[in-house]
N, C-alpha and C positions, 0 to 999 in steps of 0.2 A: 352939329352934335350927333354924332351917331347911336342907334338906337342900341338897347342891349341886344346882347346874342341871344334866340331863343331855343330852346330844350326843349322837345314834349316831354309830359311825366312820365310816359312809358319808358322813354328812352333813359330818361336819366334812373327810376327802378333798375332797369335791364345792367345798366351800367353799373349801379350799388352790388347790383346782387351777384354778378360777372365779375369784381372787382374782388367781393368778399370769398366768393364760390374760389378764386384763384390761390386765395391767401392760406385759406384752410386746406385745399387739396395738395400745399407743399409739405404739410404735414405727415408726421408718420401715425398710424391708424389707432384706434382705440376698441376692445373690444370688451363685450360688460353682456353675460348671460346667466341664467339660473343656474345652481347647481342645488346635489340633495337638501344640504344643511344652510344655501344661503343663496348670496348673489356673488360672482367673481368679477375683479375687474384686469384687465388682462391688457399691456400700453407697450409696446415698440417704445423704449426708453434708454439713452444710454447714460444720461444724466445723474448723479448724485443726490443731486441737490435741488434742482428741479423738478419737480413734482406734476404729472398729469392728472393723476387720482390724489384723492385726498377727502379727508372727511367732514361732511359739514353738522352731523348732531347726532345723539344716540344711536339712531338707527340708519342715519340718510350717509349713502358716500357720495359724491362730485368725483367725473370722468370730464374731461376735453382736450379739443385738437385746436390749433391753431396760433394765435401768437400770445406767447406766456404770460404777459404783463396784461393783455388784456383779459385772460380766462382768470388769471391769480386774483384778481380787482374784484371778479363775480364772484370767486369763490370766498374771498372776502368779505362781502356784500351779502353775500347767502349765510356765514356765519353769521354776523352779527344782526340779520333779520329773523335767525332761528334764536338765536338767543334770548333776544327781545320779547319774542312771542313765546318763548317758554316759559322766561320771567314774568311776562304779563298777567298769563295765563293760566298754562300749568303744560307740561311737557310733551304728555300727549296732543297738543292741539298742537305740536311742531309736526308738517307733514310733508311729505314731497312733494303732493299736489298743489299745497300753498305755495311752496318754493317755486317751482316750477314756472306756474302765475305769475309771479313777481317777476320769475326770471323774464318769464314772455314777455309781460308787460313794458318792461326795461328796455330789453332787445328791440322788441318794435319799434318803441320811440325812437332811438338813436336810428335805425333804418331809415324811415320816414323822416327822419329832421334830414333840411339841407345845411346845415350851420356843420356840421360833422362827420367823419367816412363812419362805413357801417363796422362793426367789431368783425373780425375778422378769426371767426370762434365756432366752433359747436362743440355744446356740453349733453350730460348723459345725468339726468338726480334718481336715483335709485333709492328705494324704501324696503330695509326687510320689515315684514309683516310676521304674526302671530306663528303662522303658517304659512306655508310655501305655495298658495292659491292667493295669499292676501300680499305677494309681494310687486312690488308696484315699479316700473323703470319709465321714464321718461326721457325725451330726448329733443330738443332747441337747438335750429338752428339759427342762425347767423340774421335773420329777419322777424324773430321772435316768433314760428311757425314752432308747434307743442305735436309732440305723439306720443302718444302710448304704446309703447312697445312690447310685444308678448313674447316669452323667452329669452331673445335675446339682441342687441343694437350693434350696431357696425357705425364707424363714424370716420373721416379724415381721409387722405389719401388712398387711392382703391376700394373706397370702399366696399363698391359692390359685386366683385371679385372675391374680395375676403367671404363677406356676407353669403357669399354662394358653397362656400368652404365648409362655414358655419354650418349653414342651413342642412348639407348632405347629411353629416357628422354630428346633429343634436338628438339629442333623446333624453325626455325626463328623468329628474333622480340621477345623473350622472355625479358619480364620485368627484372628489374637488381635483384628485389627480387628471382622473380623465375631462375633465372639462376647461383646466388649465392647457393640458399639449391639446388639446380642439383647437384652443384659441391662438397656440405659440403657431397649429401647424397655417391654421388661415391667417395669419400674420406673414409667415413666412411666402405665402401664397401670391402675394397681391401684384405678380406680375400677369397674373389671367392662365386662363386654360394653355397646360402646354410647356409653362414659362416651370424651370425648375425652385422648387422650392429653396427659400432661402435659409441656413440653419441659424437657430436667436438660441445663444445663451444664458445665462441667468445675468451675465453681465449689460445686455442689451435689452432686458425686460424690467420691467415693474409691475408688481402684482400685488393684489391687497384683495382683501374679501368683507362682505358683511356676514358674519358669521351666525348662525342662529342657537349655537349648542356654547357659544363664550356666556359664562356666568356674569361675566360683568353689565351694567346698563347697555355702555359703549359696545357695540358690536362689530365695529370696525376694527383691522387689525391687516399690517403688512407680513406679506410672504415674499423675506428675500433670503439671501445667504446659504446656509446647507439645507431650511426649511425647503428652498425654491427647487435649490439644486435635488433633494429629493421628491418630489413631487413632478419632477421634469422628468425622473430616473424611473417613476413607478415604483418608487421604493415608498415603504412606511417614515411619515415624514416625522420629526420628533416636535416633543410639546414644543410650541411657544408659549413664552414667558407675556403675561397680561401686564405686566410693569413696563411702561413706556414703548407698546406695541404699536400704539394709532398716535404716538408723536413722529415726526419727522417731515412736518410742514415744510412746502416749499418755500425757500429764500428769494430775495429780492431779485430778480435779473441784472446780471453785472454789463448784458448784450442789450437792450432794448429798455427805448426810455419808460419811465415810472407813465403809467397809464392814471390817470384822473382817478380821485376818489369815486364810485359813486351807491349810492342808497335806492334800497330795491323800494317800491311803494308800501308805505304800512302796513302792518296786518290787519286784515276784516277784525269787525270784532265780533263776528261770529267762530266757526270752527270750519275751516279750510276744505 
């Protein structure tokens, strides 16, 4: 009888996370920074119906790269553990640092389990706050690894190309216009120094903001259509309508199988 094959742990980690780092890097990039009145999120999308951004509770959006049925599962997971906890509780104890936790805590597990590959994802939980010092971005990668990021996160394919784009090109308090083409032009970028830029469309973007100046609870809200298209143009962009702004959740993937239910670990039951 022959003995099993043996693996050091190092190698089979290296091999998780070389397996995962692959998955996500075929992704097209994800970009999520401050601006005056809020937080922008900014996605290389050519999809409809597919959804990168989307919103997970009053105040919190969800950003990620990687394969859709597995990010759409978390984003799913991350609603119905804010819910929970805001029903539990009361609304304000719903925060993106709890979410966040959860999310980490999830991620790791399946990393570190060998029964299962590791998700092949990274997401972005962003919090408008009171004020624009109190706003809060987070960002998870693919091994349940948590940062804090200040201004602004780069994620997926090129990222750090794009991120260098960013970085030149940011300054506080920028307008929602100008901090939208920041993000279209490091988008556009992600062939490196040198490499000419690529031009995105409104047809090949998805954009949404947490907005801090919407009357409504919901502070989430999508910018596509002539909104987008003005806002691309430097032009004054016209009102959008708060009636069914922050619907248009992503649908099931009709390309990649239905990914496991799964539930994020309970809420403390303290305050996050």
């Amino acid at each position: 009888m022959s003995s099993p094959f043996y693996v050091a742990p190092e190698q089979q980690m290296k091999d998780r996370a070389d397996f995962a780092r692959k998955g996500i890097g075929r992704g097209r990039a994800v970009v999520v920074l401050h601006y005056a009145d809020g937080i922008v999120f900014v996605a290389e999308n050519r999809s409809q119906a597919l959804h990168k951004v989307g919103e997970i509770y009053d105040r919190i959006g969800f950003a990620a790269v990687g394969r859709y049925n597995e990010f759409d599962t978390l984003r799913q997971a991350g609603i119905r553990y804010a819910d929970l906890r805001g029903y539990s509780y009361d609304r304000t104890d719903v925060t993106a640092r709890g979410l966040a936790n959860a999310y980490a805590q999830l991620l790791g597990g399946i990393f570190s389990s060998g029964g299962e590959k590791p998700y092949e994802v990274e997401i972005i939980v962003a919090e408008l706050g009171a004020t624009a010092p109190d706003d809060q971005i987070y960002r998870l990668t693919y091994d349940g690894s948590i940062g804090d990021e200040e201004h602004y996160a780069v994620m997926g394919g090129s990222a750090e190309a794009i991120a260098e784009v960013v970085r030149s090109g940011y300054a506080d308090a920028l307008d929602l216009a100008a901090a939208v083409q920041l993000a279209v032009r490091a988008l556009g970028s992600d062939g490196g120094p040198g490499a000419p830029v690529r031009p995105l469309g409104v047809e090949a973007l998805e954009v949404a903001v947490l907005d801090r100046t919407r009357a409504l609870p919901r502070k989430f809200r999508r910018v596509a259509g002539p909104r987008l298209a003005a806002v691309l143009g430097g032009r004054p962009a016209p009102a959008a309508a708060d009636a069914g702004a922050a619907t248009g959740q992503a649908t099931a993937s009709t390309t990649s199988p239905a990914a496991p239910e799964v539930a994020l670990p309970e809420p403390p039951t303290s305050g996050a």
